[in-house]
C-alpha positions as CSV (number, residue, x, y, z in Angstrom):
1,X,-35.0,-12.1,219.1
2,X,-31.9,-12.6,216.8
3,X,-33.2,-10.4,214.6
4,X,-32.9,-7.3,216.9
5,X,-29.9,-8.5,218.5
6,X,-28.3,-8.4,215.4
7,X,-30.1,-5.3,214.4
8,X,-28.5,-3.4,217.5
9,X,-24.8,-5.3,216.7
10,X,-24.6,-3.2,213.6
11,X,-25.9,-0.2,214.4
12,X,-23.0,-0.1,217.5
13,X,-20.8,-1.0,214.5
14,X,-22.1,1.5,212.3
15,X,-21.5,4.1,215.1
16,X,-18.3,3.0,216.6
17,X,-16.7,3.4,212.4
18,X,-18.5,6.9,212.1
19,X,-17.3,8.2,215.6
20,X,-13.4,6.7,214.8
21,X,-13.8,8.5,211.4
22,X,-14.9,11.8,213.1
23,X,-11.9,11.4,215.6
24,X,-9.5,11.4,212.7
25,X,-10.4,14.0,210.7
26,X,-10.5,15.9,213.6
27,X,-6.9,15.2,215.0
28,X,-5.6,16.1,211.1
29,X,-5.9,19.8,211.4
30,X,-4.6,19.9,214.8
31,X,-0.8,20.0,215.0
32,X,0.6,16.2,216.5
33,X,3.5,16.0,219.2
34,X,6.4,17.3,218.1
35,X,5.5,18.9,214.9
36,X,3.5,21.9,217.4
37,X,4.6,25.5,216.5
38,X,5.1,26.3,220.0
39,X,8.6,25.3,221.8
40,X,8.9,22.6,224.4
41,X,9.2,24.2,227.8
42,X,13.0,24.2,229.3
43,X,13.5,21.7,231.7
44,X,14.4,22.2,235.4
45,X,18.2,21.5,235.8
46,X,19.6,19.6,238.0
47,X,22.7,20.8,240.4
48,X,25.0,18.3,238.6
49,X,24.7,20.4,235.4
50,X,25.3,23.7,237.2
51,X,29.4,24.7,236.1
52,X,29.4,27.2,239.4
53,X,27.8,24.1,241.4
54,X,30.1,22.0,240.0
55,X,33.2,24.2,240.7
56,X,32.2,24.6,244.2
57,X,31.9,21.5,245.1
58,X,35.3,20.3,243.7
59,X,36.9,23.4,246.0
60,X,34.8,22.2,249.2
61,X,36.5,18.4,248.1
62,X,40.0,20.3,247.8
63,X,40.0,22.3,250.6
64,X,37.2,21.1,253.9
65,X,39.0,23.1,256.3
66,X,37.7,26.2,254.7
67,X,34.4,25.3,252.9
68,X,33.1,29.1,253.1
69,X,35.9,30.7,251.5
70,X,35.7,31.2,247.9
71,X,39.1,32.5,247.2
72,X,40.8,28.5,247.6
């Protein structure tokens, strides 16, 4: 019985190395993280980093008794 149990150890061993080994030289020819050809996608931007946003808001601070008009 220690035979086969012992038997069956190695043989997971065996396949767990040779399935690790396929994994590698599989990820090799595939481009990793940031080293891709193809560009990262643009992130969404908040309204904080919108200038005309930004603008606004600073008038709207300035001036509440006229928040709709854009020439203050």
């Amino acid at each position: 019985m220690l035979k086969l149990l012992l038997v069956v150890a190695l043989f997971a061993l065996a396949t767990y190395v040779v399935v690790r080994l396929l994994e590698r030289r599989g990820r090799r020819s595939a481009p990793r993280g940031r080293g891709g050809s193809r560009p990262p996608e643009p992130r969404p931007l908040g309204p904080d980093d919108d200038p005309d946003f930004l603008r606004d808001l600073d008038r709207r601070r300035r001036h509440p008794e006229h928040p709709e008009d854009p020439e203050l």
